[in-house]
C-alpha positions, 0 to 999 in steps of 0.5 A: 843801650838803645834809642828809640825816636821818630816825630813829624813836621811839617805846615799848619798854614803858609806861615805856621809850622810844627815839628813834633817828635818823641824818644825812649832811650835806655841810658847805662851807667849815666852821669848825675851829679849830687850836691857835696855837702859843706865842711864848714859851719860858715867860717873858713878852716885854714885847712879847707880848700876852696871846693868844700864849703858845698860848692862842688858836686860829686858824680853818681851812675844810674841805669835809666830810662828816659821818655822824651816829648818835643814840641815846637811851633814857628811863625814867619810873621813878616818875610824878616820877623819869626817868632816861635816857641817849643818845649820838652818834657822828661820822664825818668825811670831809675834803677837806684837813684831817688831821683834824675838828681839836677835834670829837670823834667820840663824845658820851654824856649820862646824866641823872636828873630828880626833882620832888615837889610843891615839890621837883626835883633834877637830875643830868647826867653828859657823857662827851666823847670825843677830840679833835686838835690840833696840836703844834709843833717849838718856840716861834714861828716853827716847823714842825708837828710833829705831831698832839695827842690830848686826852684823852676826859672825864667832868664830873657836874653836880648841881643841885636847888631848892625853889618856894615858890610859883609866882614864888619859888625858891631854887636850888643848882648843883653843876659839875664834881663830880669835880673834873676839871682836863681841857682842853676845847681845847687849854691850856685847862683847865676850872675845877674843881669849882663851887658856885652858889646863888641865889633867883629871882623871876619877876615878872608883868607 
């Protein structure tokens, strides 16, 4: 229905700057997303599908309101190396739902980014706070018993690479350093920690 930020930014030193800014918007009809509960006690019907063993999420709609505060401060160490970090708080307001079910109420990021001559290197480490889902009496059909908290997460992310000139690049990812099994939604366990390597070539037209 309507959104209403504003925010300000701007150096605390030659090398240190912030940015701030805030937002209260009214969301109609929003999307939220609840946990199916299982159809199965742990053994699998030939009957059921892949999608019912509370693995899959049914979408429910609220009108809510939504208060926003965002926060970012970044450091220009050297003229090749910046280090920053920010962080978002939310505070929700709904009209019928218990709870802004699977959006949690704080993000925060702190970040490192490197490059010298030829070389860059990069680091991200998020921090997601908690989130609510539900839990169920027992296997399908049952009654709501109640409200699950997921667990807030931390996951480091590492990537570097090389330019040998300005269309060749060789490069590497490194996701999920610490090896963390957390669950995004639900029963939905993240893969652990993850290795990408590769060349690119930028071809000109």
């Amino acid at each position: 229905r309507y959104n209403f930020f504003g925010g300000f930014n701007g150096k605390l030193s030659s090398n240190m700057s912030y940015n701030i800014k805030a937002s209260y918007r009214d969301e109609e009809n929003k999307a939220l997303f609840i946990r199916n509960n299982a159809k199965s006690d742990g053994t699998k019907p030939a009957d059921l599908l892949g999608f019912e063993f509370g693995n899959s999420f049914s979408v429910v709609y609220d009108d809510i309101k939504r208060l926003s505060i965002f926060a970012e401060l970044t450091i220009d160490l050297s003229r090749n190396l910046v280090f920053g970090a920010n962080g978002q708080f939310n505070s929700f307001t709904l009209t019928h739902q218990l709870e802004a079910w699977n959006s949690p109420k704080m993000t925060a990021e702190i970040f490192g980014n490197y490059k010298v001559e030829k070389w860059y290197a990069g680091a991200n480490l998020f921090v997601v706070g908690e989130r609510k889902d539900l839990v169920y009496t027992s296997i399908f059909p049952s009654a709501i018993s109640g409200i699950q908290t997921l667990a807030s997460y931390v996951d480091l992310n590492l990537n570097g690479g090389y330019h040998f000139n300005d269309t060749f690049t060789a490069f590497i990812k490194l996701n999920n350093v610490f090896n963390s099994e957390y669950q995004r939604f639900s029963n939905f366990t993240v893969q652990g920690f993850q290795v990408l390597g590769g060349l690119s070539y930028k071809f000109d037209f």
